[in-house]
Structure formats: structure tokens, C-alpha cells
C-alpha positions as CSV (number, residue, x, y, z in Angstrom):
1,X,0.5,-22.3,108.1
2,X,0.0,-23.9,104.7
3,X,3.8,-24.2,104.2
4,X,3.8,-26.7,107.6
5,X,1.2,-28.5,106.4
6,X,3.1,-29.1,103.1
7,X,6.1,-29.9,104.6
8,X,4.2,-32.3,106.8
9,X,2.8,-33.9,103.8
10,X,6.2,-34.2,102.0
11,X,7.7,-36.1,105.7
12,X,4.8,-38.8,105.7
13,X,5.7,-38.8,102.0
14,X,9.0,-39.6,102.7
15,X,8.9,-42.0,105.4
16,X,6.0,-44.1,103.1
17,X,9.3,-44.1,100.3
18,X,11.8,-45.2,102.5
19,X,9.0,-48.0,104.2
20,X,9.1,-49.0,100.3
21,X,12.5,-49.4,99.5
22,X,13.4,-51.2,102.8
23,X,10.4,-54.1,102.0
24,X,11.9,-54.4,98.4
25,X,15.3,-54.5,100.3
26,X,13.7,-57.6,102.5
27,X,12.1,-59.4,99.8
28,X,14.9,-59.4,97.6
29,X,16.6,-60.9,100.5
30,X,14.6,-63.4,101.3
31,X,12.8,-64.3,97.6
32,X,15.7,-63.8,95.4
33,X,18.7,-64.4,97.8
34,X,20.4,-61.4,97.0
35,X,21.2,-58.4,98.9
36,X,21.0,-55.2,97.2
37,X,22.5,-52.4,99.0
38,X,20.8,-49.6,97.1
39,X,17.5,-49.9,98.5
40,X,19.0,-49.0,102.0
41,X,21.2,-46.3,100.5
42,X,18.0,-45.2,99.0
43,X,16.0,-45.5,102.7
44,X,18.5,-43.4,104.0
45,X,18.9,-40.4,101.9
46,X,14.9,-40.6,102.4
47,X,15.5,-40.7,106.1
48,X,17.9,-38.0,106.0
49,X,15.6,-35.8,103.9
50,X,13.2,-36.3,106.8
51,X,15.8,-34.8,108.9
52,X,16.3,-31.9,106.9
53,X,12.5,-31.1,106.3
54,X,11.7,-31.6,110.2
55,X,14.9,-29.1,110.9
56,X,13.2,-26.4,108.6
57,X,10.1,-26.7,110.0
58,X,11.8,-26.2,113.6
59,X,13.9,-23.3,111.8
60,X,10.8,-21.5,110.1
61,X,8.0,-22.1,113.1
């Protein structure tokens, strides 16, 4: 049980990354008028590592 909870911990840890590299992705946008693409490369892999976690969870439960 203590490993589900962790795993859960690391998810809302991930989502709460890729949340901050997507707003650093709009504000560069809009404040510096640029659009940097490696804040939503970044985003994803988090998002994919969400994925992955949730898929061991469903694997291991």
C-alpha cells in the first residue's frame, strides 16, 4: 500500500511540473514574444511519465 501512495505522490508531483513548464511556456509567449518549444517538450515527457507511473500502478495493484 505505501508504494501506491508514493507513486500517487510522484503523479500529482508530475502533473504540478508539467502545470509549471506550460505557464512559463504562456508567459514567455505573451511577455517576451517568443515561443520556446522546450517548455512543452518538457510538459510532455512529464505527461508521459504520468502515463507510465499510472500503467504501473494498474500493473502492480
Amino acid at each position: 500500500m505505501d508504494i501506491i501512495l508514493l507513486a500517487y505522490l510522484v503523479i500529482f508531483a508530475l502533473f504540478g511540473t508539467a502545470a509549471s513548464y506550460f505557464v512559463r511556456y504562456i508567459y514567455a509567449y505573451w511577455v517576451h514574444n517568443t515561443m520556446q518549444v522546450k517548455y512543452i517538450y518538457k510538459a510532455g515527457i512529464c505527461i508521459i511519465s504520468v502515463v507510465i507511473v499510472s500503467g504501473l500502478i494498474a500493473l502492480f495493484t
